[in-house]
C-alpha positions as CSV (number, residue, x, y, z in Angstrom):
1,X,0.0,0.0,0.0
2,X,1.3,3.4,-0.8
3,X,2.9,5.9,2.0
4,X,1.3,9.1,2.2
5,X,3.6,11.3,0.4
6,X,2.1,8.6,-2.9
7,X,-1.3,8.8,-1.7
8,X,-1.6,12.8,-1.3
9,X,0.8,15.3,-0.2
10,X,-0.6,17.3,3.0
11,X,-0.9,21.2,1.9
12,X,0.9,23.5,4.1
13,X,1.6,21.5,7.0
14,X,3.9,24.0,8.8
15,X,1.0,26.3,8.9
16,X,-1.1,23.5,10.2
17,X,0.8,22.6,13.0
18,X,1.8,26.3,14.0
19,X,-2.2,27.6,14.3
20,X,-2.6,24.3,16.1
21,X,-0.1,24.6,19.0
22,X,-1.9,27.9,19.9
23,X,-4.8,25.7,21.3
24,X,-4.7,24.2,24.8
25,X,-3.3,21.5,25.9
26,X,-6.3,19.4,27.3
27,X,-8.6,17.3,24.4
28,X,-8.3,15.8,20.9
29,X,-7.6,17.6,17.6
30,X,-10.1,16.3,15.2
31,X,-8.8,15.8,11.7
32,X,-11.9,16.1,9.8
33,X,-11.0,15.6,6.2
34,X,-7.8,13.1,6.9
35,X,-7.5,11.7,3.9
36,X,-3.9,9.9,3.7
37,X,-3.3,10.6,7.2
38,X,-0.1,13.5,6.3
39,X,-1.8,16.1,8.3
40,X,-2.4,13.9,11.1
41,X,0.9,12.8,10.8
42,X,2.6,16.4,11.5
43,X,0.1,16.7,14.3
44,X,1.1,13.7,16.1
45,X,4.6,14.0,15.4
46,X,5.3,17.7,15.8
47,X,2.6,18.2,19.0
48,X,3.9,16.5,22.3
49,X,0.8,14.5,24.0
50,X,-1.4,15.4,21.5
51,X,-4.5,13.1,20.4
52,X,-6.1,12.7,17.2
53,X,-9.7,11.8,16.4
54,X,-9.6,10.8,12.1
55,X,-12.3,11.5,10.2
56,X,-12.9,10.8,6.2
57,X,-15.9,10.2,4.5
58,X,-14.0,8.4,2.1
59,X,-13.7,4.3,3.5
60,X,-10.1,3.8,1.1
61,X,-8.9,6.8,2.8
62,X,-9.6,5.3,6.0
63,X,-7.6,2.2,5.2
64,X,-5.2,4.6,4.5
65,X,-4.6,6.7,7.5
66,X,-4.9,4.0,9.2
67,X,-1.5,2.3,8.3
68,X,0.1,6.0,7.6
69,X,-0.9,6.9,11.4
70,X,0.0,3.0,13.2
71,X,3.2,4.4,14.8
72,X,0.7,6.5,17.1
73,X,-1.9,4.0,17.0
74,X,-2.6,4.5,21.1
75,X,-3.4,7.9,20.7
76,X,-5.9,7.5,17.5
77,X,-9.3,6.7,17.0
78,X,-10.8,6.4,13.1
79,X,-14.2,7.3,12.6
80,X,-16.1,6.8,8.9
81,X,-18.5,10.3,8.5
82,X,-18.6,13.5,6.9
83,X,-17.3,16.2,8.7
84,X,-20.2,17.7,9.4
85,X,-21.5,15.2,11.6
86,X,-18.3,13.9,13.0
87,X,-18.6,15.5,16.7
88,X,-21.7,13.9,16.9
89,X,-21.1,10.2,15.2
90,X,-17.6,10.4,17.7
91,X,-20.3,11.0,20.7
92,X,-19.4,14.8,20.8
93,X,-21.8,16.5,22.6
94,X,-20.1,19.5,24.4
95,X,-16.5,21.7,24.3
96,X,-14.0,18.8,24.5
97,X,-11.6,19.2,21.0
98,X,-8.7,21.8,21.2
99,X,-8.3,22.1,18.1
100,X,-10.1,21.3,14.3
101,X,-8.6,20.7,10.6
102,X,-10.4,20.8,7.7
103,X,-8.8,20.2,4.6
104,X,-11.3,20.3,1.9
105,X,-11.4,19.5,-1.9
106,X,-10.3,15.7,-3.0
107,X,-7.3,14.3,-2.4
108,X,-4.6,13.0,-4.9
109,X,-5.7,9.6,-4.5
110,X,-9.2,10.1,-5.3
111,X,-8.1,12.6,-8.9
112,X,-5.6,9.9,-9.8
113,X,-8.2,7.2,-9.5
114,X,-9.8,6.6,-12.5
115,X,-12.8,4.5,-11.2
116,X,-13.8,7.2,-8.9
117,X,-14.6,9.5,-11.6
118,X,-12.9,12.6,-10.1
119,X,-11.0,13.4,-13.0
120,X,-11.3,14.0,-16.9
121,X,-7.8,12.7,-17.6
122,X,-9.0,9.7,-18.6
123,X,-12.2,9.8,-21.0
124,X,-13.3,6.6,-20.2
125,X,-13.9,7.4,-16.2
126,X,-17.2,6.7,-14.9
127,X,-18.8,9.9,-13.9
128,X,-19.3,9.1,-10.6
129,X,-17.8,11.0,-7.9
130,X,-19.4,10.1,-4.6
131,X,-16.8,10.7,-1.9
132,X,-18.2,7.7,0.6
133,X,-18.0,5.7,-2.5
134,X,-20.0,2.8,-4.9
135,X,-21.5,1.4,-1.8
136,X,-22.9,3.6,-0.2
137,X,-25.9,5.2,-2.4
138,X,-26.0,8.8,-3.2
139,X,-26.8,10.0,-6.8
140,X,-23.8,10.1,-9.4
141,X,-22.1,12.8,-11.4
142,X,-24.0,11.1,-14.2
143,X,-27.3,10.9,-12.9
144,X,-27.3,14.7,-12.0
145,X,-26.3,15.6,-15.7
146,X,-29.3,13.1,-16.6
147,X,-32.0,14.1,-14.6
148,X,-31.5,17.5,-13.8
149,X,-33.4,20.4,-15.4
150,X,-31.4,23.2,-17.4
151,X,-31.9,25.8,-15.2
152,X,-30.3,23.9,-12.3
153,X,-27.3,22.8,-14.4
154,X,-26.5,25.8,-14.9
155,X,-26.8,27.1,-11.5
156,X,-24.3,24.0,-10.8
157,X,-21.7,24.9,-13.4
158,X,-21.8,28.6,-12.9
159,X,-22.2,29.2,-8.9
160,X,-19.8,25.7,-8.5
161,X,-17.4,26.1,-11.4
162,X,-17.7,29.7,-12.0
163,X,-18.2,28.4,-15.7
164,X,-19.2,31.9,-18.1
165,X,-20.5,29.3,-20.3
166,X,-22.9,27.3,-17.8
167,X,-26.2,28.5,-19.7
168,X,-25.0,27.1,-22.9
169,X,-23.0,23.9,-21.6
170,X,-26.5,23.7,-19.4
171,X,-28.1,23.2,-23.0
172,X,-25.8,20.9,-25.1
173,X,-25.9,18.8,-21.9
174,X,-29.8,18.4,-22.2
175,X,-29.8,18.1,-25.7
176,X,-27.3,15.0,-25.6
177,X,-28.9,13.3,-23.0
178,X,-31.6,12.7,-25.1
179,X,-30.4,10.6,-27.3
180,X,-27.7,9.0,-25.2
181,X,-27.3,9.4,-21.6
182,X,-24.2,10.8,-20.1
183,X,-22.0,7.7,-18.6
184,X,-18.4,8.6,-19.1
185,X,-16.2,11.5,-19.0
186,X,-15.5,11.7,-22.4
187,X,-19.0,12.5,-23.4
188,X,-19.1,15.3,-20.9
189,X,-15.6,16.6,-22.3
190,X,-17.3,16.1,-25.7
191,X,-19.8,18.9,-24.2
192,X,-17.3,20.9,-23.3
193,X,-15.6,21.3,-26.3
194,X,-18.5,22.1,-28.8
195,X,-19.7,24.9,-26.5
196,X,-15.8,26.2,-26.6
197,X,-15.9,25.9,-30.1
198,X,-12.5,24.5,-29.5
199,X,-10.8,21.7,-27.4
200,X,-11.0,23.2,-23.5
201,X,-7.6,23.8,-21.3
202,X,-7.4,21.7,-18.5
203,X,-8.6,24.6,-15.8
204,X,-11.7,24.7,-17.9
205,X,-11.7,21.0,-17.6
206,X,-11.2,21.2,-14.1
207,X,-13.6,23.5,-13.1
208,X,-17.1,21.7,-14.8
209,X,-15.7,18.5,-12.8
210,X,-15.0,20.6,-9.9
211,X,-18.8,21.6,-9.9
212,X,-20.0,18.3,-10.5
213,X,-18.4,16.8,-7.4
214,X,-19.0,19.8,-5.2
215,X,-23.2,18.8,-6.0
216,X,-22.5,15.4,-5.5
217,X,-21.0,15.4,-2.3
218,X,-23.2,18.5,-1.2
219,X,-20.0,19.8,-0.3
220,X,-21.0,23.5,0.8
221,X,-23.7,22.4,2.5
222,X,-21.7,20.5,4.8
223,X,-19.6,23.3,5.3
224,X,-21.7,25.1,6.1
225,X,-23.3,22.9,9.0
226,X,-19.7,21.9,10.0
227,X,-18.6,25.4,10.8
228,X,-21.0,26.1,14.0
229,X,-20.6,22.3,15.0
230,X,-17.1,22.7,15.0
231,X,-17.3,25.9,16.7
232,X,-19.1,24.9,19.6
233,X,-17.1,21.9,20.3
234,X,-13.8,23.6,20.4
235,X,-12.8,23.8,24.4
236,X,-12.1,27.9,25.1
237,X,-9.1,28.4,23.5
238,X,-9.2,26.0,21.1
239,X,-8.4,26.7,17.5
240,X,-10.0,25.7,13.9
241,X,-7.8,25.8,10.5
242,X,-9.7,25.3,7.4
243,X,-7.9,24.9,3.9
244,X,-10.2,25.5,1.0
245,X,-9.2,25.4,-2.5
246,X,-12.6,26.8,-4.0
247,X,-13.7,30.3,-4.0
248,X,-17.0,29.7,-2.6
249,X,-15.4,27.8,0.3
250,X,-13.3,30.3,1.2
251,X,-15.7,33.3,1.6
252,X,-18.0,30.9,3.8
253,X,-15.0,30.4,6.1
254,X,-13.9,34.0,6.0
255,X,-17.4,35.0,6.7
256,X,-18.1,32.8,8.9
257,X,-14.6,33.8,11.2
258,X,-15.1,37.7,11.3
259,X,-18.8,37.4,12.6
260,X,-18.0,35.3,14.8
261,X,-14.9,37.6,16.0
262,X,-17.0,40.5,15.8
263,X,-18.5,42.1,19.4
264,X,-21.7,42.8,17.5
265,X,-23.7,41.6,15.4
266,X,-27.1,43.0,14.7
267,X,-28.7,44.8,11.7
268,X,-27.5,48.6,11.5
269,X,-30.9,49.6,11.8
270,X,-31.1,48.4,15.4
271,X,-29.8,51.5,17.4
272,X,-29.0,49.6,20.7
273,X,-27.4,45.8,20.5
274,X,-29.3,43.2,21.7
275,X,-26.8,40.5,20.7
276,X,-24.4,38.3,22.1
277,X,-22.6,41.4,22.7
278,X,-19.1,40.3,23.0
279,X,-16.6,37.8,20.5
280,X,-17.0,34.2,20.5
281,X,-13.5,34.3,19.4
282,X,-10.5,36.1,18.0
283,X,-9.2,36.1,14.2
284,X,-5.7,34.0,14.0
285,X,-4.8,35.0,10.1
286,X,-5.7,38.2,9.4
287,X,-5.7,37.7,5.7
288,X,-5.6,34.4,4.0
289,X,-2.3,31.9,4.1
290,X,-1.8,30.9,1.1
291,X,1.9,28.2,0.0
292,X,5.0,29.5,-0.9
293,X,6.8,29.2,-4.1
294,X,8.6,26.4,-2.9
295,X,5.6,24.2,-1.6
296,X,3.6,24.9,-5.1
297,X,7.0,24.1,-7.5
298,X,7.0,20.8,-4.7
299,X,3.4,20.1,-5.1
300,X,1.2,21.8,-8.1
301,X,-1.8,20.9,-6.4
302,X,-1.0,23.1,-3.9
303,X,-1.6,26.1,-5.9
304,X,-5.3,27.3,-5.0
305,X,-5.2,26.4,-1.0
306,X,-5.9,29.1,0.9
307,X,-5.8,29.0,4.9
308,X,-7.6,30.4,7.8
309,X,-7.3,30.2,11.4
310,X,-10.2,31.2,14.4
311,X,-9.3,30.6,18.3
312,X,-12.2,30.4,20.7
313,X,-12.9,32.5,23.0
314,X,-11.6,31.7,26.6
């Protein structure tokens, strides 16, 4: 079985570990998204005493972490959800974690994978997609582009892939379907490329997959819902990094970290504040982290992460 550095290389991982050594010292630090195990890794290595709860909704990746993290098996526990339910599925149900990753997107596993139909390198890839897998149910990639009207198909390629063209790939989309129902990723490149009038570059590629997978897996939905959970489960002090690697992503974490920084937060039209009144917390990156020059020339895939950190209140 491959070592983690094959199965996907964990995105700045210095950062990771320095926002997380500002939590305390009590409780676990739930991996959320843990993929190979790399992150988890640099946690347990790099943070004396610390504990690790690893979550993926992804079963391979599971298998996975498992034998990248059995050095530090005694202070791991594995658990198989998405990330927005995790505190709860790990029996969760107060402030106990000091501290909460979550690395979103896919990891190079899954894109390199041809039978999880992540990527369009391979025109001949299933169009499926489901993180959790072939076993677990959930509609595919292809079954979206077959039953879904226009109007939402384009919703899903322009607010998902920011696709300029989503209206009019929307269309050709329908109008295939009819006579033969989209199965493979070829027939969706096939798409692609008469709307372009031209063969598509790769980021164009990659961004109509990228939207594909985010509907399947519902991703910013659970993002959405994880962001509170996690919140309230942090112990005071405790700190939460998120890497996102999609616009959308980013601005619901950034959002999502200066109200919750902010002393107040009701409607300007209300002249006195009848809100919490005080912070729940404190920004930790002021702007966004993004990798150096020598982490993206290292790893490519790096390019588009973007970090933030939030420490709650104590």
């Amino acid at each position: 079985m491959d070592g983690p550095d094959e199965y996907h290389v964990p995105v700045l991982p210095d950062e990771v570990v320095h926002f997380l050594r500002e939590g305390p010292e009590a409780g676990e630090i739930m991996d959320g998204t843990v993929g190979g195990g790399g992150h988890a890794a640099r946690i347990l290595q790099d943070i004396p005493g610390s504990r690790v709860l690893a979550v993926d909704r992804d079963p391979d990746a599971l298998d996975q972490a498992r034998v990248t993290l059995s050095p530090w098996a005694g202070r791991v526990r594995f658990l198989q959800a998405r990330f927005d339910v995790a505190a709860k599925g790990a029996g969760i149900m107060g402030p106990s974690l000091r501290g909460a990753l979550l690395d979103l997107g896919v990891s190079s596993r899954q894109i390199d994978t041809d039978t999880r139909g992540f990527s369009f390198r391979s025109g001949d890839a299933p169009l499926d997609m489901r993180m959790e897998g072939v076993a677990t149910g959930g509609r595919t990639a292809a079954e979206i582009l077959n039953e879904e009207g226009e109007a939402e198909l384009t919703r899903i390629f322009r607010e998902f892939g920011e696709e300029r063209r989503a209206a009019r790939l929307a269309r050709e989309v329908v109008k295939r379907r009819r006579t033969e129902p989209f199965e493979r990723a070829r027939q969706l490149l096939d798409a692609l490329t008469v709307v372009h009038r031209r063969s598509p570059e790769a980021g164009e590629k990659a961004r109509v997959f990228q939207a594909l997978r985010i509907a399947v897996n519902r991703e910013l939905e659970a993002l959405d819902q994880a962001l509170p959970a996690l919140r309230d489960a942090l112990l005071p002090g405790g700190v939460m990094v998120v890497i996102s690697y999609h616009s959308l992503e980013d601005r619901m974490v950034k959002r999502a970290f200066r109200e919750w920084s902010r002393h107040c937060v009701c409607p300007p039209e209300i002249p006195i504040c009848v809100c919490r009144g005080e912070p729940l917390g404190e920004l930790l990156t002021r702007s966004v982290v993004r990798p150096s020059e020598a982490e993206v020339t290292g790893n490519p895939r790096s390019r588009s992460a973007r970090l933030r950190a939030w420490r709650r209140g104590v």
